[in-house]
C-alpha positions in Angstrom: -59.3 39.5 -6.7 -58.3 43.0 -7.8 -55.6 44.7 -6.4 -58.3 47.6 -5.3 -60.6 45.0 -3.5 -57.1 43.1 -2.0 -56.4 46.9 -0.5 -60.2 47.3 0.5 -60.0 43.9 2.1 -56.9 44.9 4.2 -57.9 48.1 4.9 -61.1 46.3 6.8 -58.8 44.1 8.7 -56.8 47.2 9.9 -60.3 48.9 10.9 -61.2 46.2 12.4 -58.0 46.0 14.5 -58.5 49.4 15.9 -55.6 50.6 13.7 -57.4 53.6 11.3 -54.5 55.1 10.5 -53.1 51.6 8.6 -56.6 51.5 7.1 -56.8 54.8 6.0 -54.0 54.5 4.4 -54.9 51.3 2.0 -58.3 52.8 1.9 -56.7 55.6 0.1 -54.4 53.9 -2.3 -57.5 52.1 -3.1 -59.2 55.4 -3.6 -62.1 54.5 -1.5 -62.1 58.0 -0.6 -64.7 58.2 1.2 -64.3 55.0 4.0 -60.4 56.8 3.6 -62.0 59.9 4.6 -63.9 58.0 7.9 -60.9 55.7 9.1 -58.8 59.3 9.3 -62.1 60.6 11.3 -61.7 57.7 13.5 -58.2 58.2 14.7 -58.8 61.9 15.0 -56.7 63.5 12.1 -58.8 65.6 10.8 -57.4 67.2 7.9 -56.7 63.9 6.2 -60.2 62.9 6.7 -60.9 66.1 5.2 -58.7 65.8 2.4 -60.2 62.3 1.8 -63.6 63.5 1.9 -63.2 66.4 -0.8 -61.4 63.7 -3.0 -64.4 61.9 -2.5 -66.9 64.6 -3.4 -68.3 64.4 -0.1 -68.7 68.2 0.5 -70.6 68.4 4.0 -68.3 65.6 5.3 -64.8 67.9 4.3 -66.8 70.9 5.5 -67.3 69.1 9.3 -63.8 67.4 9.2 -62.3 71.3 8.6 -64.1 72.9 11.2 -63.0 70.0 13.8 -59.3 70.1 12.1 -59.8 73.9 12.8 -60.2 74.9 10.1 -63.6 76.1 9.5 -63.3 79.0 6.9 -60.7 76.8 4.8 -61.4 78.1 1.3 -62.5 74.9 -0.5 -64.9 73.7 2.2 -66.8 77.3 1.9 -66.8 76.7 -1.5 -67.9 72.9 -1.1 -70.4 73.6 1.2 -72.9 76.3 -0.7 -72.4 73.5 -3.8 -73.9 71.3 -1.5 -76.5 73.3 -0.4 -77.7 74.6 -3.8 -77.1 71.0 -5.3 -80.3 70.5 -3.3 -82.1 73.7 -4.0 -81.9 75.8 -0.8 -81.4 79.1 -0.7 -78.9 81.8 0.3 -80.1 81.1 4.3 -79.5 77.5 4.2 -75.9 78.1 2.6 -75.4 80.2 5.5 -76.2 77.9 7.9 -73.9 75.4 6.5 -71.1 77.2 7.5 -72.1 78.3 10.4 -70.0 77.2 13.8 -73.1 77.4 15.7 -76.2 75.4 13.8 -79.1 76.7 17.0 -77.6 80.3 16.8 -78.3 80.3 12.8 -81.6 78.4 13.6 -82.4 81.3 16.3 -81.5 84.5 13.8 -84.4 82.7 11.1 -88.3 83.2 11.5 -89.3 80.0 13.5 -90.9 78.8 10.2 -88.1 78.7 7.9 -86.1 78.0 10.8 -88.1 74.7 11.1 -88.1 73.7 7.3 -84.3 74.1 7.5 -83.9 71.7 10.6 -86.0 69.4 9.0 -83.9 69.2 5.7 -80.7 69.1 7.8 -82.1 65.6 9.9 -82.8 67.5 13.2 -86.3 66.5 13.9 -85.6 67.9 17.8 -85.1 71.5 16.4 -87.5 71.2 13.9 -90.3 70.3 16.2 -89.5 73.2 18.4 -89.8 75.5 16.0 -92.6 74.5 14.3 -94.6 74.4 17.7 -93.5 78.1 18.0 -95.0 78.9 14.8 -98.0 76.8 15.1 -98.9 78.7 18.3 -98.3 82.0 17.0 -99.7 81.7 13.9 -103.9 82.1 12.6 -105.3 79.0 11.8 -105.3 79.1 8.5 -101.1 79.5 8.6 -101.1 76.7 11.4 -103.2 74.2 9.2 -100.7 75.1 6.1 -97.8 75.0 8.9 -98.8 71.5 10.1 -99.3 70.3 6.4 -95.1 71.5 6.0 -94.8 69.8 9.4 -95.8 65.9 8.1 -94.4 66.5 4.3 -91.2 67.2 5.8 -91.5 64.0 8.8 -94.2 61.8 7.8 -92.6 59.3 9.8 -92.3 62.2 12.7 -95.3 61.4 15.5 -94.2 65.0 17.6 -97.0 67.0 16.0 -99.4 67.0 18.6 -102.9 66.0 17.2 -105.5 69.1 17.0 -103.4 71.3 17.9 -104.5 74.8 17.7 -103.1 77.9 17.6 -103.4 78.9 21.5 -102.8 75.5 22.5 -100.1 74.4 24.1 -97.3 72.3 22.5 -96.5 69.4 24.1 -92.1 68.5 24.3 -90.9 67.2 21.3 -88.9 64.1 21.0 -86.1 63.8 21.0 -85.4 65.9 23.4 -84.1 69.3 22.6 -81.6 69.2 25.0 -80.6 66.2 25.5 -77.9 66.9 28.5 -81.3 67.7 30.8 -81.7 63.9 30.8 -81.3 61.9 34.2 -80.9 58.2 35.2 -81.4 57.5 38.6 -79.2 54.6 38.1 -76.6 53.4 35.5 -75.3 50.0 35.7 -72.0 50.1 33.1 -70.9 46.3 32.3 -67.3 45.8 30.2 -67.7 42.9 28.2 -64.8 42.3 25.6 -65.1 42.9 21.9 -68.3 43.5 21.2 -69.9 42.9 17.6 -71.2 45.4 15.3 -74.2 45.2 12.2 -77.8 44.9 12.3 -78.3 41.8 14.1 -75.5 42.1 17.0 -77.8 43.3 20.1 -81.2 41.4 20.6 -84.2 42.3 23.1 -86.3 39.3 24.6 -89.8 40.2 24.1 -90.0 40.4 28.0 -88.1 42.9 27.9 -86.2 41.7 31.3 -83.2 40.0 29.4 -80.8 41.5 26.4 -77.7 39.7 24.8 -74.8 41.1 22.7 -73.1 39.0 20.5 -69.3 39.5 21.3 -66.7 39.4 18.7 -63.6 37.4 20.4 -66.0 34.4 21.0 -69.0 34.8 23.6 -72.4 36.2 24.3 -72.9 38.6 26.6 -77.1 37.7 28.5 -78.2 40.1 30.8 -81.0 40.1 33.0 -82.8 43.0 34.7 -84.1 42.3 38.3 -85.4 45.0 40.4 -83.7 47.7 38.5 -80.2 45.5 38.3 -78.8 44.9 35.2 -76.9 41.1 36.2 -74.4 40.2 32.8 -72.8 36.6 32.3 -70.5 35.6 29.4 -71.3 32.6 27.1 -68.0 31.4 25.5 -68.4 30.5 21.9 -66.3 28.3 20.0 -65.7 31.4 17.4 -66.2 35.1 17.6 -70.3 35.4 17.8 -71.2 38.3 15.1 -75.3 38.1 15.7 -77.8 36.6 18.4 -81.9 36.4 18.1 -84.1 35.8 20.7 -87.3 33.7 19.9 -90.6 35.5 20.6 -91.5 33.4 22.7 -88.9 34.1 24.7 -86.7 30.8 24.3 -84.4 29.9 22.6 -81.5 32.6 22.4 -79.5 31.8 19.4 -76.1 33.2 18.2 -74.5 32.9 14.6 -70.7 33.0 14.4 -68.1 33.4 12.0 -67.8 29.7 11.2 -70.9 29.5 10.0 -72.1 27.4 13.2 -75.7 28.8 14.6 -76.0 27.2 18.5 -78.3 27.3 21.3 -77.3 29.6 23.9 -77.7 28.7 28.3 -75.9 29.1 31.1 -73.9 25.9 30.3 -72.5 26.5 26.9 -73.2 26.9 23.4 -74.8 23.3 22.0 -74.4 23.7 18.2 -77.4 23.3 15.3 -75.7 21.3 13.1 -79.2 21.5 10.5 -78.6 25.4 10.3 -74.5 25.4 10.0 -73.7 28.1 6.8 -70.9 28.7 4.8 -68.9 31.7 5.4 -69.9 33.5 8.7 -73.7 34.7 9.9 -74.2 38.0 9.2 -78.2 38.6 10.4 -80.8 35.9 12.5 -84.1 36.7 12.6 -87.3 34.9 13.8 -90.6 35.6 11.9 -92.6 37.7 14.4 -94.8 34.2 15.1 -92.0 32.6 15.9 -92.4 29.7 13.3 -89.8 30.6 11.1 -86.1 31.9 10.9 -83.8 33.4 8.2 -80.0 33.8 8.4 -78.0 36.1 6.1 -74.3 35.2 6.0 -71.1 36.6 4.3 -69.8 34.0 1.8 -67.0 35.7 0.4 -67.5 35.8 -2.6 -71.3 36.8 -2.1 -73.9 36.1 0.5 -76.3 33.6 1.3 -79.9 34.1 2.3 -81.5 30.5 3.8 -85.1 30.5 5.8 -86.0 27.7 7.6 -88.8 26.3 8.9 -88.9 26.5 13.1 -91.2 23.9 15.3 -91.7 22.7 18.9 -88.3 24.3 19.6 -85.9 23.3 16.8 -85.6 23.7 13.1 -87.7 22.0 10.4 -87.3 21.8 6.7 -85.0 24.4 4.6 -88.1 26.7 3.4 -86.1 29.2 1.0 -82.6 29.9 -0.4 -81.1 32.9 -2.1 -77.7 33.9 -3.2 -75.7 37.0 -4.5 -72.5 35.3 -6.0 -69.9 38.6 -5.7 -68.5 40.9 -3.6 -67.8 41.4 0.1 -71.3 41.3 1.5 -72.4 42.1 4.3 -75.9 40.4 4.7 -78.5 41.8 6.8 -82.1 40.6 7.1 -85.3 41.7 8.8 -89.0 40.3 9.1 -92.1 42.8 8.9 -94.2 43.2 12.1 -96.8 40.4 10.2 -94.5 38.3 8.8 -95.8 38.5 5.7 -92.3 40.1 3.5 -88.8 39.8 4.4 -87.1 42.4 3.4 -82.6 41.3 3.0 -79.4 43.3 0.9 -76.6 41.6 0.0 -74.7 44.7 1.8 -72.2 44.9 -1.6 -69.1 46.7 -0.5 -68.2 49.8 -2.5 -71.3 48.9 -5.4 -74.8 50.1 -5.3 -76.9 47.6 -3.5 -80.4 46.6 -4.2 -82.8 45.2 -2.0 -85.0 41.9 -2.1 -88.3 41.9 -0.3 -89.9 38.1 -0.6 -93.6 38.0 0.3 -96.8 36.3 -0.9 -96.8 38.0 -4.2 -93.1 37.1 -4.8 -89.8 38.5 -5.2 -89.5 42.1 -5.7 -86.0 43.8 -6.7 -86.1 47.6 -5.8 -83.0 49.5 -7.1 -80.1 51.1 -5.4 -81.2 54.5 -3.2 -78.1 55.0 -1.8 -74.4 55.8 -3.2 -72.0 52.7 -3.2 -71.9 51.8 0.2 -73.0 48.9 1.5 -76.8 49.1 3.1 -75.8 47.8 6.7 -79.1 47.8 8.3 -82.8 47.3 7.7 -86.0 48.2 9.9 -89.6 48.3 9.4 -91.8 50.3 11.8 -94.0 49.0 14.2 -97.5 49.1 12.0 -94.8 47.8 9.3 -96.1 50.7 6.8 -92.7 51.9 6.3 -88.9 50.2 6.3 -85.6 52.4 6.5 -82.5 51.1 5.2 -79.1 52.9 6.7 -75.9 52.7 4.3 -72.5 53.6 5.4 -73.0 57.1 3.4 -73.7 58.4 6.1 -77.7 58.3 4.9 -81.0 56.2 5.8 -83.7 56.0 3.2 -87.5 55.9 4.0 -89.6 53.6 1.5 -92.7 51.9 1.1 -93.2 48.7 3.4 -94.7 46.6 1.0 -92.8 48.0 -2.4 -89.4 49.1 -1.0 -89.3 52.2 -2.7 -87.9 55.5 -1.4 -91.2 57.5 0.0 -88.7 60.6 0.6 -85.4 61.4 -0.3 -82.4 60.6 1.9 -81.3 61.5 5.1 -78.6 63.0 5.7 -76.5 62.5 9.0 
């Protein structure tokens, strides 16, 4: 190993410790800027994580981390910002709104059309559906047709434009909400489990949707079941720390990967251990196809990762169906089925490269180049008619594409 990727690999440790400050600080002598710039965010010293981010040409990031440090008007982040902002071709309003304290009072001061276009670039759907409902119903109809057209180029993933809407109708609320502190729960049950996991395959949803797990990272599962508006949680020790859990379609069985490599059966008794499935490294990602008759397993091989897909009948695994392999890097493998189960879609999650992603399906293998910087893509998700799949990157950006050819359909998101 490299004395960079040996500071990388410490700084990691020290994140994953809880101690940011130790990992900013190999982060930076590594100068991974950027994840230097985040671990200072996270233990709430702002003007290093500023510092970090302008080092790593991350302009909007610096601009946030002054304003929160408190300094807002801080020469360099002006400057940093309106390069950012005409980087992507907006004009003089949009630089003003970036360094603006208040993002609704800029919003409010614009005519609700431009106002909308700019929410929409800057990843606020909630604002931008407000105002393009204002415009819509104010406008004629030729200006609310050419309106709506702006309204699903900007958001053709976006299903708040209400469908024949005219321009006296009423707009229905958008989603999300606009204010999101109106919302009420008549009851919140709060559960502390210990150590809970993190990446794209830690929290799972039976399909009844009466039981959830969480796959805890000191060893254990947390299973809940919800009766009569209860949420009831028991804790499944593990023989390692559990780092993903998948329910079967069908229901049963729950499964949780752990760092070992083992893959067990979870009940209320224990953990009973699948030797057949056991992987090198640790499981990153299990997923079941959506029929149930097959599972895939991404796990973190160091060097590489490991893609394997096995067959699944009457309840236990059957013959090894597929195996891939990315031979360098620390990987972070993530995995995800679409809603037919006809491609699987995986990324070897390459820290600090550019990371491709695989889809296998019934015309092949497919390769689709890096869309995002060099972070590591950490999850994947297709929508429900499976016509789209988003892939979110440590960046700070997800990325839109093409269900069946992974390629970008939009630019990135910023958040």
């Amino acid at each position: 190993m490299t004395r960079q990727e040996l500071l990388v690999a410490a700084a990691r440790c020290w994140a994953r410790a809880g101690e940011w400050e130790l990992a900013a600080e190999r982060y930076a002598e590594a100068q991974a800027w950027s994840l230097a710039g985040r671990s200072w965010a996270q233990a709430g010293e702002w003007e290093r994580a500023a510092q970090a981010f302008d080092r790593g040409n991350q302009p909007r990031l610096a601009g946030r981390a002054w304003h929160r440090a408190g300094k807002n008007l801080r020469p360099r982040s002006a400057r940093s910002a309106r390069m950012a902002w005409s980087a992507l071709g907006d004009s003089d309003p949009e630089a003003a709104l970036a360094l603006d304290r208040d993002v609704a009072a800029a919003l409010e001061r614009m005519d609700p059309a431009q106002a909308a276009e700019v929410a929409a670039r800057r990843g606020r759907p909630d604002l931008a559906a407000r105002y393009w409902q204002t415009a819509i119903a104010a406008a004629d109809p030729s200006q609310a047709a050419r309106l709506r057209q702006a309204w699903r180029r900007a958001a053709p993933w976006n299903d708040t434009l209400p469908r024949g809407l005219g321009p006296t109708s009423e707009p229905p609320p958008a989603w999300p909400s606009v204010d999101v502190a109106e919302l009420t729960l008549d009851e919140v049950d709060r559960h502390e489990v210990p150590g809970m996991a993190y990446g794209n395959a830690a929290l799972a949803w039976a399909p009844d949707g009466a039981r959830l797990s969480a796959a805890l990272r000191g060893g254990g599962v947390a299973v809940g079941a919800v009766t009569g508006g209860h949420l009831a949680v028991e804790v499944v020790s593990t023989p390692a720390g559990a780092r993903a859990v998948a329910f079967h379609p069908q229901g049963k069985p729950l499964l949780v990967g752990m760092e070992g490599g083992a893959i067990g059966r979870v009940s209320s008794g224990g953990v009973d251990d699948i030797a057949t499935l056991r992987m090198p490294g640790y499981v990153w990602s299990l997923n079941f196809s959506p029929d149930g008759r097959r599972l895939a397993v991404g796990s973190w091989i160091y060097p590489g990762a490991l893609l394997r897909v096995w067959a699944w009948e009457a309840g236990s695994p059957g013959a090894r169906v597929t195996e891939q392999s990315h031979p360098t890097g620390d990987c972070w493998p993530c995995v995800t089925w679409s809603p037919d189960g006809r491609i699987l879609a995986w990324s070897p999650g390459k820290l600090l490269a550019p990371n491709p992603l695989t889809l296998l399906g019934p015309a092949g293998q497919r390769e689709v180049p890096a869309a995002h910087s060099d972070e590591i893509i950490n999850s994947l998700a297709f929508s429900p008619d499976g016509r789209w799949l988003t892939t979110a990157s440590d960046d700070n950006t997800a990325v839109l594409r093409d269900g069946g050819t992974g390629q970008p359909a939009a630019p990135p998101l910023r958040f």
